[in-house]
C-alpha positions as CSV (number, residue, x, y, z in Angstrom):
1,X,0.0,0.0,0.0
2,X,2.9,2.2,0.5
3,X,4.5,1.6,-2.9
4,X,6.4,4.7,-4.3
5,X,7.5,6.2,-0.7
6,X,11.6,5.8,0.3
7,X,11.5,3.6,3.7
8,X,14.3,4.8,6.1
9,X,13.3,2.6,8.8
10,X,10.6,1.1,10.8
11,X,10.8,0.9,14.6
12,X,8.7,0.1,17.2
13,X,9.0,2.5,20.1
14,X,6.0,0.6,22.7
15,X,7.0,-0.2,25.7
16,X,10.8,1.0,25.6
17,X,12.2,4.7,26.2
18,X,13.8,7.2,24.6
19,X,14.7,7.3,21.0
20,X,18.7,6.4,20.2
21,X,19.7,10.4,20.0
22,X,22.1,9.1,16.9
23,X,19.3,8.1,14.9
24,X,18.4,11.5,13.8
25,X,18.2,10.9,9.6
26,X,14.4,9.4,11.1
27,X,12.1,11.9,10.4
28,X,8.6,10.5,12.1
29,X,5.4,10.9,9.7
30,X,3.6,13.2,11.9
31,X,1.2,14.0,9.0
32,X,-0.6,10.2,9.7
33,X,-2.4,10.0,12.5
34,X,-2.0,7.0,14.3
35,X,-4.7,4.2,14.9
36,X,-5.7,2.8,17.5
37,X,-6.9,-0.5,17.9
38,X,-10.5,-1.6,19.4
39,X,-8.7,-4.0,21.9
40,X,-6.3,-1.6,22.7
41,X,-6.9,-0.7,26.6
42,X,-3.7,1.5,27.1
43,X,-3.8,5.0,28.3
44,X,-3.4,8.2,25.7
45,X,0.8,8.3,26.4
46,X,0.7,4.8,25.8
47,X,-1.5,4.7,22.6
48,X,1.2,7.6,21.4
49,X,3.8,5.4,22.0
50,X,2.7,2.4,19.6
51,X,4.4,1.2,16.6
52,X,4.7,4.5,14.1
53,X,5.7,4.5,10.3
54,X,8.9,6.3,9.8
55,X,10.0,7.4,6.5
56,X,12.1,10.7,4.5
57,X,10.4,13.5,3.1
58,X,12.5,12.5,-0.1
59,X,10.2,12.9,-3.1
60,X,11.2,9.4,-5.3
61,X,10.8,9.0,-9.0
62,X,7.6,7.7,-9.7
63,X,6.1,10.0,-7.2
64,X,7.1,12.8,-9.3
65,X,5.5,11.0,-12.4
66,X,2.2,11.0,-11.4
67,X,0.1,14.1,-12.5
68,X,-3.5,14.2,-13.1
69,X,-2.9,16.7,-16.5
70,X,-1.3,14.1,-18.0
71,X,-4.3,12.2,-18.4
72,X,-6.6,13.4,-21.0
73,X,-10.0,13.0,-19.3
74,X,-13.6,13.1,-20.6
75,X,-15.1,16.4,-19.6
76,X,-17.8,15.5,-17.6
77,X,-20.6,18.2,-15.7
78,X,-21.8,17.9,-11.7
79,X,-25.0,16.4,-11.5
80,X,-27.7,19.0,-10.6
81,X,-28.2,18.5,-6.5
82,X,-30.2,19.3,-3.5
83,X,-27.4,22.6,-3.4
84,X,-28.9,23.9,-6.9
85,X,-32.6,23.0,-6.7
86,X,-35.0,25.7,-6.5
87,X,-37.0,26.3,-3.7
88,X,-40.0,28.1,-3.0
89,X,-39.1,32.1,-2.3
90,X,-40.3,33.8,1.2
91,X,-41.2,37.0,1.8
92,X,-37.7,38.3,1.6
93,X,-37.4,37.2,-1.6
94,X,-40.6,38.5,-2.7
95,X,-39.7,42.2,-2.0
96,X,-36.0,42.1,-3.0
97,X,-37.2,40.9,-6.5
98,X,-40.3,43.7,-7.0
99,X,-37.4,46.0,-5.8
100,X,-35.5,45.0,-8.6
101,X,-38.3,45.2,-10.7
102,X,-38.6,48.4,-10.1
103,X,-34.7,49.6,-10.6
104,X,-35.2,48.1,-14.1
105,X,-38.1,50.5,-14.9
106,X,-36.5,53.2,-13.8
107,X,-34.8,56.0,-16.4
108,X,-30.8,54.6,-15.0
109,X,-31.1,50.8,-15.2
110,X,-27.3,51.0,-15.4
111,X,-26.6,53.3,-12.8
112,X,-26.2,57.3,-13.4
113,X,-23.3,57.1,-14.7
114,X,-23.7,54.9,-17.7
115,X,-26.5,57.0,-18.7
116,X,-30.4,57.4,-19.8
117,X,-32.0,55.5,-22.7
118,X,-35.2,54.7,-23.7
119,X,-34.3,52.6,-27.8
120,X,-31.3,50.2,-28.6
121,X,-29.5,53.1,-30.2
122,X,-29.3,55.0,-27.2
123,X,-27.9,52.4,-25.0
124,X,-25.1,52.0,-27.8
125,X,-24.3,55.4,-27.6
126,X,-23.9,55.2,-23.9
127,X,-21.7,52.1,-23.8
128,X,-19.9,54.0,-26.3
129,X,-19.3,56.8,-24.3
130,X,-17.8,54.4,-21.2
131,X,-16.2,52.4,-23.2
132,X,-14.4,55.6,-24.0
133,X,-14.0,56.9,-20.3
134,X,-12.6,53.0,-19.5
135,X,-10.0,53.4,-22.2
136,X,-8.1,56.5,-20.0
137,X,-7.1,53.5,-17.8
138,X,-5.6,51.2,-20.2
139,X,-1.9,50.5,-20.2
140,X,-0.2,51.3,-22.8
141,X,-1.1,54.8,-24.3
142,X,-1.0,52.9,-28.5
143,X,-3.1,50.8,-27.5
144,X,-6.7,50.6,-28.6
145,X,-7.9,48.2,-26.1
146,X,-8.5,48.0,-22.5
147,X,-7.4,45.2,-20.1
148,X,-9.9,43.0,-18.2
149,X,-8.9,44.5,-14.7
150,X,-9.8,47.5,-15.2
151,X,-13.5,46.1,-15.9
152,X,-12.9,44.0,-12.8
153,X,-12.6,46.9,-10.6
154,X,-16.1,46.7,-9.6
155,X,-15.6,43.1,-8.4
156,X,-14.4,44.6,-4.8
157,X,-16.7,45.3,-1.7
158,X,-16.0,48.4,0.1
159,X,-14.1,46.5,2.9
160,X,-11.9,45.4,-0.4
161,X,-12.7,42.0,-0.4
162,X,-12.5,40.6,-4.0
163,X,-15.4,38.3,-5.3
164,X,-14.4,35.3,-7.6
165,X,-17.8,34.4,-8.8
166,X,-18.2,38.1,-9.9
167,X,-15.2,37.6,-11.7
168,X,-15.9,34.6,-13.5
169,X,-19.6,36.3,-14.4
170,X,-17.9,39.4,-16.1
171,X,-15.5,37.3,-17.7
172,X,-18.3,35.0,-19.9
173,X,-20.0,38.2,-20.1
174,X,-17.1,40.2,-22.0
175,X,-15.0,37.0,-23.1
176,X,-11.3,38.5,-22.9
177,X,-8.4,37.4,-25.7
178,X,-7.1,34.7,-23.7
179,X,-3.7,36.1,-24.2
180,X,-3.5,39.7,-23.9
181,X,-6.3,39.3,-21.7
182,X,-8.0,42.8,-23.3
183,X,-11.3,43.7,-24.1
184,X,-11.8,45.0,-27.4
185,X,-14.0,48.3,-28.6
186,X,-16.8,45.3,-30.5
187,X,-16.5,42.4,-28.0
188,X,-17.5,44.9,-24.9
189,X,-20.6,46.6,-27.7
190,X,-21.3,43.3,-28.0
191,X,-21.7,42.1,-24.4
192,X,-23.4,45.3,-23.6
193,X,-26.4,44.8,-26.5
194,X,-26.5,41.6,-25.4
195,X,-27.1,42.2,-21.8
196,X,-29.6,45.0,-23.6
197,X,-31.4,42.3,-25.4
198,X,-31.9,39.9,-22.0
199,X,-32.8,43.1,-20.1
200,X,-35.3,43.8,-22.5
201,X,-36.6,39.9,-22.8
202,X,-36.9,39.8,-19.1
203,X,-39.0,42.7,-18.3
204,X,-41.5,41.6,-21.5
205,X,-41.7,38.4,-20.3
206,X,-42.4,39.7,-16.2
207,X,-45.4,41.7,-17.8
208,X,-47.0,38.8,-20.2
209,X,-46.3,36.3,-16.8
210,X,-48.3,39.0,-14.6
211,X,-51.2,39.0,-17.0
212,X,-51.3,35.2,-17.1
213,X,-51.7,35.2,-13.5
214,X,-54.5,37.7,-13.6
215,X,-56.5,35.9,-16.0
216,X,-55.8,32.7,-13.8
217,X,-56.1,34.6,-10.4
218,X,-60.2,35.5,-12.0
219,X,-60.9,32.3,-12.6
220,X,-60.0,30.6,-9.6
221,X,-62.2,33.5,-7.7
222,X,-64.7,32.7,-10.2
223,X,-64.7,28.8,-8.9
224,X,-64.2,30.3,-5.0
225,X,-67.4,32.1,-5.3
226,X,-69.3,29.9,-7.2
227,X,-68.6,27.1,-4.5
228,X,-69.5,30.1,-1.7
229,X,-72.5,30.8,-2.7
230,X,-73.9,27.2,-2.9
231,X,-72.4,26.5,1.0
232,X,-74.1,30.1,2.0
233,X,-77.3,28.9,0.5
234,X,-76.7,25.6,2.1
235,X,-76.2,27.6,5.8
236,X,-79.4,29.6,4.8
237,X,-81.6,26.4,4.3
238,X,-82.2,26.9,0.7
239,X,-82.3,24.1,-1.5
240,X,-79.4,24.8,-4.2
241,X,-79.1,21.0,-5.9
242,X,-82.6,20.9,-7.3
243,X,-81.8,23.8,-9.4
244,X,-78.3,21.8,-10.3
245,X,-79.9,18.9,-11.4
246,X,-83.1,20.5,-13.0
247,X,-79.9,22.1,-15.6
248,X,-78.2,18.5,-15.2
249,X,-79.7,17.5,-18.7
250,X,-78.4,20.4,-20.6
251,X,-75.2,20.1,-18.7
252,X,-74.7,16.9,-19.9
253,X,-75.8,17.7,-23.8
254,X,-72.9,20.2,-23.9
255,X,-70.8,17.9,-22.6
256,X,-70.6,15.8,-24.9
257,X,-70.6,19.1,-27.5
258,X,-68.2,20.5,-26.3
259,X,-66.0,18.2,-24.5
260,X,-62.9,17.6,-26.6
261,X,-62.4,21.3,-27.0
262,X,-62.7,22.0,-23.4
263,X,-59.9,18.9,-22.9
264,X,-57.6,20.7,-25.3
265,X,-58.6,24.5,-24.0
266,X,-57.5,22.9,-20.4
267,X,-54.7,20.9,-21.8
268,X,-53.0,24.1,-23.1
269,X,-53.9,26.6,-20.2
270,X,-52.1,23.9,-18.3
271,X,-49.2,24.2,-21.0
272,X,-48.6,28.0,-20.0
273,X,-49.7,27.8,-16.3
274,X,-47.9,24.8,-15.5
275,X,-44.9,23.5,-17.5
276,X,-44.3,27.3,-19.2
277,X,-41.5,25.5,-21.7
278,X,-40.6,29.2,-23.6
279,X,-40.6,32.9,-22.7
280,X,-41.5,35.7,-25.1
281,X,-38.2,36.3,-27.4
282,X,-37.4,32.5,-26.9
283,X,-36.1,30.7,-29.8
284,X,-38.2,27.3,-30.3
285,X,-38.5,24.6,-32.3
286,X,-41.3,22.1,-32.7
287,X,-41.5,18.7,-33.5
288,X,-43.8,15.9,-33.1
289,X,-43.5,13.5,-29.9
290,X,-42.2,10.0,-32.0
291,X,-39.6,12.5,-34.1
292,X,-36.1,12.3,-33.7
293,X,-35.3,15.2,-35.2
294,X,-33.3,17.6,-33.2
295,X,-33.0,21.2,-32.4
296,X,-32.8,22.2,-36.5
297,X,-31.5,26.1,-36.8
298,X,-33.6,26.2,-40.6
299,X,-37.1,25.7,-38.9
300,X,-36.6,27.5,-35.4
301,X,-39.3,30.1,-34.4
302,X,-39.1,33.4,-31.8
303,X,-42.2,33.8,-29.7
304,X,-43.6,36.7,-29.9
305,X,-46.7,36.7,-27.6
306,X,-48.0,34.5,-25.1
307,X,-51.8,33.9,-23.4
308,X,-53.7,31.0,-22.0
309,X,-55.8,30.6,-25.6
310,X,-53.2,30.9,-27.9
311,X,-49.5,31.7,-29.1
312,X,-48.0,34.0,-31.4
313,X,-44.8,32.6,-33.4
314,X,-42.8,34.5,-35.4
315,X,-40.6,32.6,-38.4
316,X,-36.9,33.3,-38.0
317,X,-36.0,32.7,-41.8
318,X,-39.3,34.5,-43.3
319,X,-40.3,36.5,-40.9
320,X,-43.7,35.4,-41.4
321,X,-46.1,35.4,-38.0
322,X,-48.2,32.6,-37.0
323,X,-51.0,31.9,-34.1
324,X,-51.3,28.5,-32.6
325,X,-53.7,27.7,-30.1
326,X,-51.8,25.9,-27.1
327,X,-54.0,22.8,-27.1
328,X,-52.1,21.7,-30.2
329,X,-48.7,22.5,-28.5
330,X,-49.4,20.7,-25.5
331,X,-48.9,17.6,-27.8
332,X,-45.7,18.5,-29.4
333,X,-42.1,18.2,-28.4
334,X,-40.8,21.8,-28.0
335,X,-37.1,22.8,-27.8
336,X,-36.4,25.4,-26.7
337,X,-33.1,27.1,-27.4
338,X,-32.7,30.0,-24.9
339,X,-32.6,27.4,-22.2
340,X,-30.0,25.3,-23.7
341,X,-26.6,25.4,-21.9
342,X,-23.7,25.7,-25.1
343,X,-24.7,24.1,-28.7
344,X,-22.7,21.5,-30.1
345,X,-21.5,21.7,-33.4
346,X,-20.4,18.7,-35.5
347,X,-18.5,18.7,-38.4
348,X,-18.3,15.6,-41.4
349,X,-14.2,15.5,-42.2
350,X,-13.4,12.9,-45.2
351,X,-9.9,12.1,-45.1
352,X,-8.2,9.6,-48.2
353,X,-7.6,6.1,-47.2
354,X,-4.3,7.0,-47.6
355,X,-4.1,9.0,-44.5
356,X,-1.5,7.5,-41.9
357,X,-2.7,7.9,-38.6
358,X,0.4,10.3,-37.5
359,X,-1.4,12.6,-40.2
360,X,-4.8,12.2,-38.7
361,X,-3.7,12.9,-35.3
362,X,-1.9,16.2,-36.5
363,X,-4.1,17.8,-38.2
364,X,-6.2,17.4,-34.7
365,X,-4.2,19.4,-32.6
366,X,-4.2,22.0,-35.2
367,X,-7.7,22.0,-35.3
368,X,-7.2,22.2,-31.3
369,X,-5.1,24.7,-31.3
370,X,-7.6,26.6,-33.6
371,X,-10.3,26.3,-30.8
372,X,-8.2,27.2,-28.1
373,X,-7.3,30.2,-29.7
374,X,-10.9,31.1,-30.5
375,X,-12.1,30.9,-27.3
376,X,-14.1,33.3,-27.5
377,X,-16.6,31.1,-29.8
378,X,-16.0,27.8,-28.9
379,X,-15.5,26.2,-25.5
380,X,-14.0,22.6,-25.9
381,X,-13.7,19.4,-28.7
382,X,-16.4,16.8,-27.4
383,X,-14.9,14.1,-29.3
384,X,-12.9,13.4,-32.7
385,X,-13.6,9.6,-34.1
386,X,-14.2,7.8,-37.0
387,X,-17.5,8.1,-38.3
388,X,-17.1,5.6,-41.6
389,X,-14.9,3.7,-44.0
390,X,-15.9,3.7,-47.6
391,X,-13.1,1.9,-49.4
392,X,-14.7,2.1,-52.8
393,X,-15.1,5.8,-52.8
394,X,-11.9,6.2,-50.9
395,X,-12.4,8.2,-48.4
396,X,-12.6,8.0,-44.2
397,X,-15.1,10.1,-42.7
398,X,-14.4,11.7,-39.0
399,X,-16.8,13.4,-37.2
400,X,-15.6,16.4,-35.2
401,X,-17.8,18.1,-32.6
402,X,-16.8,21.1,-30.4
403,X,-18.9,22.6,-28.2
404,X,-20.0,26.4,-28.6
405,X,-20.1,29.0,-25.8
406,X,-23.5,30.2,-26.7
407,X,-26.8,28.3,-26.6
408,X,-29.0,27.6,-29.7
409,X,-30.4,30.8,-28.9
410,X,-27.8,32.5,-30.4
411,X,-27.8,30.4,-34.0
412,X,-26.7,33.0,-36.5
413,X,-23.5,33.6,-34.3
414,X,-23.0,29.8,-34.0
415,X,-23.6,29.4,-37.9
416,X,-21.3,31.7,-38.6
417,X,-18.1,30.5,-36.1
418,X,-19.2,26.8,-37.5
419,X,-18.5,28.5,-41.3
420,X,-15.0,29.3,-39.9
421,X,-14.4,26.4,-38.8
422,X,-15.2,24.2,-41.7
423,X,-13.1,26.0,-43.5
424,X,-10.2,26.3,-41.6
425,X,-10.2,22.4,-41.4
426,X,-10.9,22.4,-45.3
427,X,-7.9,24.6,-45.6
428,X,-5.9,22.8,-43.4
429,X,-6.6,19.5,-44.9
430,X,-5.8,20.8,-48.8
431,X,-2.6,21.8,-47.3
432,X,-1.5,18.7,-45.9
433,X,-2.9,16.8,-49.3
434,X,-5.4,14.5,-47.1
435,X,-8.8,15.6,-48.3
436,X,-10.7,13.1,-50.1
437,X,-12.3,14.2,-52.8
438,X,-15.0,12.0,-53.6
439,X,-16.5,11.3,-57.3
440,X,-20.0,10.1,-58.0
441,X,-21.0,6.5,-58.6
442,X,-20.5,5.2,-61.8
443,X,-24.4,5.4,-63.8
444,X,-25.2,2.7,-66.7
445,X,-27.3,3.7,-69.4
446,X,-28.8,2.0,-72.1
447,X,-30.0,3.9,-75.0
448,X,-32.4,2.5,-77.5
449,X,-31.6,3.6,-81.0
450,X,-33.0,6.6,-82.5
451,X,-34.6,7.3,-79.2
452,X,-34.0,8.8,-76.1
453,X,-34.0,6.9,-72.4
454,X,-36.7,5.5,-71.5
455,X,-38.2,3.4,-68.9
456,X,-35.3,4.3,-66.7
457,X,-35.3,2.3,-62.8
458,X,-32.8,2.4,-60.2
459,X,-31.0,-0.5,-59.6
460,X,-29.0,-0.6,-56.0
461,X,-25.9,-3.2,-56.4
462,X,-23.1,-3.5,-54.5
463,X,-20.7,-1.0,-56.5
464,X,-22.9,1.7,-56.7
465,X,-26.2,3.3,-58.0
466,X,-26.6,1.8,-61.2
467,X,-29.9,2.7,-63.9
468,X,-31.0,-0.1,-66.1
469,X,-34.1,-0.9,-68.5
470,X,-36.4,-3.3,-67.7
471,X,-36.6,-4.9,-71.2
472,X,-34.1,-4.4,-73.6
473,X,-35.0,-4.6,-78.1
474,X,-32.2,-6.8,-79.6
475,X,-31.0,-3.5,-81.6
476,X,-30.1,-1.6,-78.0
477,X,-27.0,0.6,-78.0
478,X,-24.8,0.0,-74.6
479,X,-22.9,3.0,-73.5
480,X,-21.6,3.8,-70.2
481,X,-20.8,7.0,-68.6
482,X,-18.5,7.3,-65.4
């Protein structure tokens, strides 16, 4: 158990005295406590004086070879414990979020000193303007951008104290080059909109989530006092059921009427009361139950407005506005991209058969070395494998997925750093002469003469795509065309 630690000596100091005063290249391991047995009746100086493992504080060989950041681990996520679950807020929490509320209503959301605005082009002007007073403080006077402590500034308490998780917030929020560690003039406009957009999202949403409550607030006092009134005429001796069931009839006619409408009406007022699954200015997509289609940027749609009858949808690539009745989404599968935590992006490589794996393995760490550089897009590579051999075709296919910083909420940005990175890895592979480039299958014709093709039918054989003729005249031309 104790392989990989020098031994000096071992000595058993119980039930003898002093130490030999020669023996001093013993250095005791006073860093392990010492255990004591269940049968062990002895007194505390006795228990002390038990056998002890002695050995140097000389660091050996394989000691110094073993490092954790030599192993290249799977990243792997925390699950979500009883530490992050939410719980239900007290009163406390009730009045410190209505006095939030109410500092983002008023005229200085972002303090005095960032300035008034009431549109989007007003708040740029303003981060403008402090962007500009910010860059007084930089550094170097040839400089045009400022360095991340000077945004970090505000991360100390008035007693001085610094705060890490503050830190770490501004840090995703304005992404600094990981190597100059500076802020540029676009990435802080950038973070600023963005923070803009959310501001904007949050307080729209707030409003549409207090109406909802209203509406569902009336109609629970609507059952509250419906359900009064028949106990108060119950107290007061009046007979309330007879009128019930003299109306049970009719009840029961528009039951039946109107019962499946009423079943979806309920399931989707439970859809927005209950599960809620998107916000207004949410990204969505929706797909049926038994699909297996996933989150697809080409069909994704923002939500514009939401009540308990119906929602409004508005088509990211057209534009176009929709209304659909939340009885029919309550039966769909709705992702919903502003909730995601990063996209992943995966990208098909084909590679010759050719390819040695030495080439394979550096045109990786290029491609690594890419995303680290970037990381201001892309977080991490998820995985880099073989996908599929096609010998025929020659060609290996990899897959490469790296996961983005951003959720599928922000798709064009994602769509645009995934462009990037195909063709850096495009570029890269024509470079090092290992990009397949594949042909199509080879296609058989047969051409009557003096007439065109005709009754043409795929055929599926084992070396390709081939198109035949079901029945051939004995005066049929052959020709074949690769």
């Amino acid at each position: 158990p104790y392989d990989g630690i020098e031994f000096m000596s071992i000595k058993s100091t119980k039930n003898s005295g002093a130490s030999d005063p020669d023996d001093s290249v013993i250095k005791s391991a006073s860093s392990l406590p010492a255990i004591k047995r269940e049968d062990d009746e002895e007194d505390d100086e006795g228990y002390h004086s038990h056998k002890q493992i002695q050995f140097s504080e000389k660091t050996t060989v394989h000691e110094r070879e073993f490092s954790p950041k030599d192993v290249k681990m799977e990243h792997w996520e925390e699950p979500m414990g009883a530490g992050t679950q939410i719980y239900d807020p007290v009163i406390q929490d009730i009045l410190n979020f209505r006095k939030a509320l109410g500092f983002m209503n008023s005229p200085y959301p972002f303090s005095d000193s960032f300035g008034s605005f009431d549109t989007r082009e007003q708040f740029l002007q303003s981060a403008t303007d402090l962007y500009k007073r910010l860059h007084k403080f930089r550094a170097d006077d040839s400089s045009r951008h400022i360095p991340f402590e000077v945004l970090t500034v505000i991360a100390y308490d008035d007693d001085g104290n610094f705060d890490v998780e503050k830190e770490e917030t501004m840090s995703k929020m304005f992404k600094p080059c990981s190597k100059s560690d500076l802020v540029t003039y676009e990435d802080f406009l950038q973070a600023c909109d963005t923070m803009y957009k959310k501001l904007r999202f949050f307080l729209a949403a707030v409003e549409n989530a207090s109406k909802i409550d209203t509406v569902l607030e009336r109609t629970a006092n609507y059952f509250f006092f419906f359900f009064l009134a028949i106990v108060l005429m119950t107290i007061l001796r009046f007979d309330p059921w007879s009128l019930l069931l003299s109306v049970s009839s009719l009840l029961v006619s528009f039951s039946f009427a109107l019962g499946p409408s009423i079943s979806t009406f309920v399931g989707g007022v439970l859809l927005i009361a209950d599960r809620r699954p998107y916000d207004i200015g949410d990204r969505i997509v929706i797909n049926s139950p038994t699909s297996d289609d996933a989150f697809q940027p080409g069909i994704t749609w923002f939500v514009e407005d939401v009540n308990l009858s119906y929602t409004t949808l508005r088509f990211a690539a057209t534009n176009e506005v929709a209304t659909i009745t939340n009885g029919s989404l309550a039966q769909l599968r709705i992702h919903n991209g502003n909730r995601d935590q990063n996209a992943l992006v995966t990208v098909p490589l084909f590679f010759r058969v050719t390819t040695t794996h030495e080439e394979v393995m550096q045109f990786y760490h290029t491609v690594e070395a890419f995303i680290n550089e970037n990381d201001q897009a892309w977080k991490r590579i998820k995985f880099f494998r073989t996908e599929s051999l096609n010998t025929a075709l020659g060609y290996i296919e990899y897959r490469l997925r790296v996961e983005h910083v951003h959720s599928h909420q922000a798709t064009p940005k994602i769509m645009i750093h995934k462009g990037e990175l195909m063709r850096f890895c495009l570029h890269e592979m024509l470079k090092r002469d290992i990009h397949a480039i594949t042909s199509h299958s080879p296609i058989d014709l047969y051409i009557e003469k003096g007439q065109g093709i005709q009754d043409l039918e795929p055929d599926l054989t084992v070396d390709g795509p081939k198109k035949k003729v079901s029945s051939l005249p004995k005066d049929a031309v052959f020709k074949q065309y690769h």
